[in-house]
N, C-alpha and C positions, 0 to 999 in steps of 0.2 A: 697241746693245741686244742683250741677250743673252735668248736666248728658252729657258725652260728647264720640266721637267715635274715637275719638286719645287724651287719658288723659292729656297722657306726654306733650302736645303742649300746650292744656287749661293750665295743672299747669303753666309751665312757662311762657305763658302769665300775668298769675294774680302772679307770684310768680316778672320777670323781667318787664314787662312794667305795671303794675299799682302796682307794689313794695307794696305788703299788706303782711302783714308779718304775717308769717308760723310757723310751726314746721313740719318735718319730723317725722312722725311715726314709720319707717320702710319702707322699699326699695321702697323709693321715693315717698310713700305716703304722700303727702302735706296735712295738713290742716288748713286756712287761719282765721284771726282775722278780724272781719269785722264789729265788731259794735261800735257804737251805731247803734241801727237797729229799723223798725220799719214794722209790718206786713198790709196788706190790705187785704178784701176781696172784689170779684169784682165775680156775676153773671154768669154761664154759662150754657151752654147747654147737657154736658158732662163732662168728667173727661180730665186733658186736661194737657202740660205742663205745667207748673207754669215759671211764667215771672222771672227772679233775676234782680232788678232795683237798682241801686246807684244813689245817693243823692250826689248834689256839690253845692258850695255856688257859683260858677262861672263857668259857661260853659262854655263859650267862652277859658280863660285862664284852665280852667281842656282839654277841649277839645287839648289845642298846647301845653300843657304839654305834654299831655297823646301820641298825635300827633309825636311826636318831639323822642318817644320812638319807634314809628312804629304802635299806634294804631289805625284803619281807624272806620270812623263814617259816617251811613246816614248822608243825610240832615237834620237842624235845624227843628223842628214845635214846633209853638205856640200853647199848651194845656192851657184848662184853667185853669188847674192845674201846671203847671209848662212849661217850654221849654225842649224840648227830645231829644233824638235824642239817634240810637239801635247804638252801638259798637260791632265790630266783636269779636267773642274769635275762633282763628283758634282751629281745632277739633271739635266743640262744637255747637249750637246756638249763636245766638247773645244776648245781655244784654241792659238792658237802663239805662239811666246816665241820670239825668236830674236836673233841680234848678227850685224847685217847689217855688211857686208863695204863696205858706202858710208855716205857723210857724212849719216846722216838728216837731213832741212830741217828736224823738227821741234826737235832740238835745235841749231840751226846760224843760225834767226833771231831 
């Protein structure tokens, strides 16, 4: 779930520039196809937002794709779980995109 403070812009973001394909609910309620998926849990201190991260087998070419649609990206970092780097969703938070450096289980079963 992605929680955002101008919807209308988040959907068509993820509806027009990373083209993930939808259904309409009812008045303009999008709801998007997103898997294979795969969850983590990670430590914290409190209750907190939850990160939405996507998985690409090539950053660089996802990145001037996605680029080339009007999507802006931090800068590159080397995790050692994969290369990262947060994508804007105007409205919204931003998202991470990254090509981890292990065999993800979601595309592996």
């Amino acid at each position: 779930m992605i929680m955002a403070e101008d919807p209308e812009a988040a959907r068509a973001f993820l509806r027009d520039v990373l083209q993930l394909p939808h259904v309409d609910t009812g008045g303009g309620w999008l709801i998007f196809k997103t898997g294979p998926s795969e969850m983590g849990v990670h430590p914290t201190t409190g209750t907190g937002p939850y990160d939405v991260s996507l998985v690409c087998d090539d950053l660089d070419a996802t990145m001037a794709d996605l680029g080339a649609r009007g999507a802006e990206f931090s800068p590159v970092e080397e995790a050692s779980w994969g290369r990262v780097t947060r994508m804007a969703v105007p409205g919204s938070q931003p998202i991470t995109l990254y090509q981890p450096t292990y065999d993800p289980p979601a595309t592996s079963l």
